[in-house]
The first five atom37 places (N, CA, C, CB, O) and aatype in JSON, in Angstrom:
{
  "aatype": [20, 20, 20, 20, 20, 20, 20, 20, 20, 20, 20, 20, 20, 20, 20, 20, 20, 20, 20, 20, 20, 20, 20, 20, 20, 20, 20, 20, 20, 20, 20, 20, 20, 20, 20, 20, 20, 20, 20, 20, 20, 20, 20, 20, 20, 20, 20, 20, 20, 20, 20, 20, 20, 20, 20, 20, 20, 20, 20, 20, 20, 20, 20, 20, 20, 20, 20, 20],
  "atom_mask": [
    [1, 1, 1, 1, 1],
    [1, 1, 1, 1, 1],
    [1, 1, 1, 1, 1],
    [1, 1, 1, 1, 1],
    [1, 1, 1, 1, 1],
    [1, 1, 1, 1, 1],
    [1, 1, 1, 1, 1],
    [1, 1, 1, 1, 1],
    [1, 1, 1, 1, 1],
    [1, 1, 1, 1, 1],
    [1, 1, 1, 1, 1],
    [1, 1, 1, 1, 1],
    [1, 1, 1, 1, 1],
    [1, 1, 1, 1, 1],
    [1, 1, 1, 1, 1],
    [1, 1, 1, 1, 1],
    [1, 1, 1, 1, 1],
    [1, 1, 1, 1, 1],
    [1, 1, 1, 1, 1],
    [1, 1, 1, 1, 1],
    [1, 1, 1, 1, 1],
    [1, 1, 1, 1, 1],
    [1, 1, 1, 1, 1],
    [1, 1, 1, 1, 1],
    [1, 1, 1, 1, 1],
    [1, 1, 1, 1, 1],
    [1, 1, 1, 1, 1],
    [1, 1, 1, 1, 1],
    [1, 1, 1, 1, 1],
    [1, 1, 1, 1, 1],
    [1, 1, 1, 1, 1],
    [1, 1, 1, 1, 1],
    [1, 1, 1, 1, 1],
    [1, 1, 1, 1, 1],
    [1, 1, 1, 1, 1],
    [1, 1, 1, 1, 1],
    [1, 1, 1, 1, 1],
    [1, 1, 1, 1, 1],
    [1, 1, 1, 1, 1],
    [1, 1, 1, 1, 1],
    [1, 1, 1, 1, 1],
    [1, 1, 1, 1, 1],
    [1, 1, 1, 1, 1],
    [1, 1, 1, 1, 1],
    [1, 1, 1, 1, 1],
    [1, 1, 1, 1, 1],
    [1, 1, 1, 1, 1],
    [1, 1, 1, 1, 1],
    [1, 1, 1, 1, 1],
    [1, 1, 1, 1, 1],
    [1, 1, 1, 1, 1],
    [1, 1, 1, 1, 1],
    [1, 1, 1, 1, 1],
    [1, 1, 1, 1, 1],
    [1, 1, 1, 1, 1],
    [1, 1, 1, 1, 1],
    [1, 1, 1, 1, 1],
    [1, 1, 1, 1, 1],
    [1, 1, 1, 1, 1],
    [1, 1, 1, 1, 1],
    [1, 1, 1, 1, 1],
    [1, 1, 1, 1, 1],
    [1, 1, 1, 1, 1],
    [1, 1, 1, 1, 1],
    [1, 1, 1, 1, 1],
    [1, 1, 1, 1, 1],
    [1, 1, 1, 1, 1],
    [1, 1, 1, 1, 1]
  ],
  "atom_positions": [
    [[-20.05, -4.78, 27.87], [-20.37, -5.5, 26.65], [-19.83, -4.76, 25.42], [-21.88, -5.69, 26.54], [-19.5, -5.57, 24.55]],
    [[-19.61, -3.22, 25.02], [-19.22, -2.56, 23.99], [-18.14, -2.62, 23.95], [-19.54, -1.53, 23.86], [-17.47, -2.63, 22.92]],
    [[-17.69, -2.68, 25.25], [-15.99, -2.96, 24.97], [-15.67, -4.43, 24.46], [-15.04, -2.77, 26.49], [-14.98, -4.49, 23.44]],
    [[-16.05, -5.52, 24.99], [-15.94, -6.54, 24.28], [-15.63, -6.86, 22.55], [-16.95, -6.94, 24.66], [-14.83, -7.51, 21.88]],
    [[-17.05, -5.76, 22.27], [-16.9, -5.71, 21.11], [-16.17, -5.19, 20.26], [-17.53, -5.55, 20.89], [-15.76, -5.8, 19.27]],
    [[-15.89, -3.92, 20.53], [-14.39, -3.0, 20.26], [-13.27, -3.93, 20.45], [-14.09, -1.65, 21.41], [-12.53, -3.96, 19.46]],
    [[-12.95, -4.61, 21.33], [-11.87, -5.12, 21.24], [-11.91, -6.52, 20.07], [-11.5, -5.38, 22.71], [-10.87, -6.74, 19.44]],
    [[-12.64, -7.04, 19.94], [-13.27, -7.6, 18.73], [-12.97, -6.94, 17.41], [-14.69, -7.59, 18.89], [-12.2, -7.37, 16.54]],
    [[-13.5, -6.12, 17.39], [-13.29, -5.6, 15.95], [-11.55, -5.12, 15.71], [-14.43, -4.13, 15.74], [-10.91, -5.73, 14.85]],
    [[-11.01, -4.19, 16.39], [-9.65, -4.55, 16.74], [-8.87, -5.18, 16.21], [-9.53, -5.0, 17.55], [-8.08, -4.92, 15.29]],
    [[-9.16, -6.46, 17.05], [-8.25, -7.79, 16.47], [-8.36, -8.17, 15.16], [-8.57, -9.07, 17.13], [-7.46, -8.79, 14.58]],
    [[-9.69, -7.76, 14.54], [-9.74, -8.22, 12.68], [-9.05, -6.98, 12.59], [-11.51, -8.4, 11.53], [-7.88, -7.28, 12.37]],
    [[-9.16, -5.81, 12.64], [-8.78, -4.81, 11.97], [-7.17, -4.44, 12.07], [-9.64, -3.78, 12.39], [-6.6, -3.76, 11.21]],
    [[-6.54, -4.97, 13.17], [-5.02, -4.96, 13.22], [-4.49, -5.66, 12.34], [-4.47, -5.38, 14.34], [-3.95, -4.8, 11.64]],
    [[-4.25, -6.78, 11.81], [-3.86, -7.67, 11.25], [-3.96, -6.53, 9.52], [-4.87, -9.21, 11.65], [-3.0, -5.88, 9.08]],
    [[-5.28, -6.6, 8.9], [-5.59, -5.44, 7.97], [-4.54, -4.43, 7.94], [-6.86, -4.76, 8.36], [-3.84, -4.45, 6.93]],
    [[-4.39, -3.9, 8.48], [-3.75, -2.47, 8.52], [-2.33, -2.8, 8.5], [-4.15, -1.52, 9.85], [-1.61, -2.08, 7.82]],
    [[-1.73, -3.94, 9.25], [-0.01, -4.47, 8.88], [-0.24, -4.82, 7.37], [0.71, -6.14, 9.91], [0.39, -4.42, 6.39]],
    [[-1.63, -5.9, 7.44], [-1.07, -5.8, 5.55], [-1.27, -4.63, 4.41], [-1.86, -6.98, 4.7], [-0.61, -4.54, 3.38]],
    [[-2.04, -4.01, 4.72], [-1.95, -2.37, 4.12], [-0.84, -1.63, 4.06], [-2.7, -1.46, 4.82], [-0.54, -1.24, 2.94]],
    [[0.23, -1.17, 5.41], [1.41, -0.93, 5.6], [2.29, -1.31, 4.99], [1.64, -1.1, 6.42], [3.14, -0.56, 4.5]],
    [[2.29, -2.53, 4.88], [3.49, -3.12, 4.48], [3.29, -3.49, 3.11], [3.89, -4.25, 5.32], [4.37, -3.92, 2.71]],
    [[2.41, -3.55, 2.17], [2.17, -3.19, 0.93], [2.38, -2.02, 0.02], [1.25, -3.32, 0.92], [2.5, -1.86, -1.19]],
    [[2.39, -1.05, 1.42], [2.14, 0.27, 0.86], [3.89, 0.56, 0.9], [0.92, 1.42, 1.92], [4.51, 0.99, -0.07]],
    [[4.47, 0.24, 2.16], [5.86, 0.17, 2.07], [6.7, -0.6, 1.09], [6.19, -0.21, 3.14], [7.77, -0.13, 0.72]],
    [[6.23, -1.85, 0.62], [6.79, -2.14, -0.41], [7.08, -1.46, -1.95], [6.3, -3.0, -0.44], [8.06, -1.18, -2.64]],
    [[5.46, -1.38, -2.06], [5.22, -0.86, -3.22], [6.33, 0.45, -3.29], [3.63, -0.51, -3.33], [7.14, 0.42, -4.21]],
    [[6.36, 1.61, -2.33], [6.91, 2.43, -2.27], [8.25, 2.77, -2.34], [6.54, 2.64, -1.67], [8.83, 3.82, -2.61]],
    [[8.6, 1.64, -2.05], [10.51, 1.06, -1.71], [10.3, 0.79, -3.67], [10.99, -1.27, -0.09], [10.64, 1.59, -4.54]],
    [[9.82, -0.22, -3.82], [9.88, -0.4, -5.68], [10.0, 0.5, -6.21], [8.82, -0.89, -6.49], [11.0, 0.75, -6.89]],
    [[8.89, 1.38, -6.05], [8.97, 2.65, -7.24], [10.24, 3.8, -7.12], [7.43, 3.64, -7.09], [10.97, 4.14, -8.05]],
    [[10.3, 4.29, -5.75], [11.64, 5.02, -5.96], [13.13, 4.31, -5.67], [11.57, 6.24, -5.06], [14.09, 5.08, -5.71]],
    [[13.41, 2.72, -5.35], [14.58, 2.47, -5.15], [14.99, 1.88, -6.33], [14.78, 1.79, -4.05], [15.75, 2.23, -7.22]],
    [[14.1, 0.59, -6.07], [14.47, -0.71, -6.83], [14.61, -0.71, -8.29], [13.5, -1.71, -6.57], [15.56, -1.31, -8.8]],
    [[13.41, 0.17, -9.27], [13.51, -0.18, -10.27], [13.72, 1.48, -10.97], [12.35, -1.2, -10.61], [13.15, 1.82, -12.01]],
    [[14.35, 2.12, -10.41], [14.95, 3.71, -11.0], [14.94, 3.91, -12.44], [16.56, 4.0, -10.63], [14.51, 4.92, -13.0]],
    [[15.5, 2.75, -13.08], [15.77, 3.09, -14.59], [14.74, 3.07, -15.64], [16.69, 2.22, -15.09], [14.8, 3.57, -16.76]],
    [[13.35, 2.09, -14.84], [12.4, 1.97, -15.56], [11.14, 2.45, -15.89], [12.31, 1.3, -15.44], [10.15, 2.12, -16.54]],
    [[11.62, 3.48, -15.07], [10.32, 4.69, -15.37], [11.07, 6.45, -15.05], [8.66, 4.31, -13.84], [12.14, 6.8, -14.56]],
    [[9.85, 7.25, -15.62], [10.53, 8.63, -15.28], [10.15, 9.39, -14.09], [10.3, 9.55, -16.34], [9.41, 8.7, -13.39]],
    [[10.37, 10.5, -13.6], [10.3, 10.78, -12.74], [8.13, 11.09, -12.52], [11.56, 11.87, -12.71], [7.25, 10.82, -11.69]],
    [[8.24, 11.64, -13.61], [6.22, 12.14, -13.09], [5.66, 10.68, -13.34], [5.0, 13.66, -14.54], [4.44, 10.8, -13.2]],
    [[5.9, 9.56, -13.59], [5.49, 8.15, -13.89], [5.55, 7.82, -12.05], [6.79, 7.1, -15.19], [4.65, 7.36, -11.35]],
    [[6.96, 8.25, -11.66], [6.39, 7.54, -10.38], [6.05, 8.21, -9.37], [7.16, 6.69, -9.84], [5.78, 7.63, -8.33]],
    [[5.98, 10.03, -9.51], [4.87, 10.51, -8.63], [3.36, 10.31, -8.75], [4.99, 11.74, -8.63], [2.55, 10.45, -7.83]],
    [[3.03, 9.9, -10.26], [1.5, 9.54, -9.86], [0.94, 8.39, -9.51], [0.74, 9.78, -10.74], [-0.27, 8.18, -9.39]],
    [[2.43, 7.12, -9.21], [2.3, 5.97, -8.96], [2.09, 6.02, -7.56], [3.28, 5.2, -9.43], [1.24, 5.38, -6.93]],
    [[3.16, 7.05, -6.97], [3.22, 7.64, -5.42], [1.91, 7.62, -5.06], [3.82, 9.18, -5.17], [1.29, 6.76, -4.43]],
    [[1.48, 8.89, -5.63], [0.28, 9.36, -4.95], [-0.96, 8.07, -5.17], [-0.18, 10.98, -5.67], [-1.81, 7.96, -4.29]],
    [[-0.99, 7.18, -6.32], [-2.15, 6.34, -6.09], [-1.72, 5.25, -5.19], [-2.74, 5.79, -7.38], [-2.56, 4.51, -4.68]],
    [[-0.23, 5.11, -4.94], [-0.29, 3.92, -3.49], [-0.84, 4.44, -2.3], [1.24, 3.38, -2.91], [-1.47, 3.74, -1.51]],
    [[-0.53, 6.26, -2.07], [-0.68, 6.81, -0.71], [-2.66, 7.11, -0.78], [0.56, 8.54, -0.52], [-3.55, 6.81, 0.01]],
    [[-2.65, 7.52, -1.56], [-4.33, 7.89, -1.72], [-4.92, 6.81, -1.73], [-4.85, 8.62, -2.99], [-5.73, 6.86, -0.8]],
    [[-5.03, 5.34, -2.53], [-5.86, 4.46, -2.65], [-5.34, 3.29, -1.37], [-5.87, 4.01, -4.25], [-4.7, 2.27, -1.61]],
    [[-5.82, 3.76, 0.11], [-4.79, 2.67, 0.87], [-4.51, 1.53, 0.37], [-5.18, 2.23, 2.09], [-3.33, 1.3, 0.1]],
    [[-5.75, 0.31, 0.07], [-5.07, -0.98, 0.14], [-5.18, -1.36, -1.46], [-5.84, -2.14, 1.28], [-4.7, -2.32, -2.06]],
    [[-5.98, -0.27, -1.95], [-6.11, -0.97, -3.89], [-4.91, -0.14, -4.68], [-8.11, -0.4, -4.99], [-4.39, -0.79, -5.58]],
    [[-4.45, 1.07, -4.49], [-3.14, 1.21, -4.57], [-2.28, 0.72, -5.07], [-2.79, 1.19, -3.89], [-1.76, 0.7, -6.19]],
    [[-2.09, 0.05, -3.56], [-0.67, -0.82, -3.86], [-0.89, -2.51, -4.79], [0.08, -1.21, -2.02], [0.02, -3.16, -5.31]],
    [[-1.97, -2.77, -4.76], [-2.9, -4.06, -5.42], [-2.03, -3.1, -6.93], [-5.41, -4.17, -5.1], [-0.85, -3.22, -7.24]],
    [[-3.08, -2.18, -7.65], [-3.03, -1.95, -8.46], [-1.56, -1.5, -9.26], [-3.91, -1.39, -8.31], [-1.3, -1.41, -10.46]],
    [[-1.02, -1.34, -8.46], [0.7, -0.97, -8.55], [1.03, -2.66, -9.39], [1.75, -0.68, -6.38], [1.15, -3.09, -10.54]],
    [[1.09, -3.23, -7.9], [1.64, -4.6, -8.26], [0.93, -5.23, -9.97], [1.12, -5.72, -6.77], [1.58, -5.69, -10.91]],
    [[-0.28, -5.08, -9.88], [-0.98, -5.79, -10.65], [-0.69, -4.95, -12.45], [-2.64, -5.79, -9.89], [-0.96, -5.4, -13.56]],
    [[-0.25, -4.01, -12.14], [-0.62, -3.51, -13.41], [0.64, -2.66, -13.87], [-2.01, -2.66, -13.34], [0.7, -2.03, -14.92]],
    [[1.72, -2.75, -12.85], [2.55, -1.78, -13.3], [3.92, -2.28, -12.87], [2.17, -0.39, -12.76], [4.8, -1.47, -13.19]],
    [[4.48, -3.56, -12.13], [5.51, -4.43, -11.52], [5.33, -5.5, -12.76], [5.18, -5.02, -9.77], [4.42, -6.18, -13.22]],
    [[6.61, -5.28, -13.01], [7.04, -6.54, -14.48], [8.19, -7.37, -13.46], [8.1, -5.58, -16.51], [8.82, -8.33, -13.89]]
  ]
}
């Protein structure tokens, strides 16, 4: 029966974690590829560290407050 449930929780929690990843990969690809000219270098290490530290609000907060 516990395993049932484990594998339960699992299945919500996989799905979660690709979209965490791949947020976090985006966001990350933005700040040091895509937009180089528009910020300085300590602008996007502390952008770094709040995508890698804050898993999924991070990259929310990236997008939301700092992607023009």
């Amino acid at each position: 029966m516990a395993f049932a449930e484990a594998k339960d929780v699992l299945l919500l929690l996989i799905p979660l974690l690709a979209i965490q990843l791949g947020l976090q990969a985006f966001c990350l690809l933005d700040i040091w590829k895509f937009n180089r000219r528009k910020r300085d270098r300590q602008d996007r290490w502390v952008w770094t560290i709040v995508v890698l530290i804050f898993s999924l609000l991070g990259p929310l907060f990236y997008l939301v407050f700092e992607r023009k």
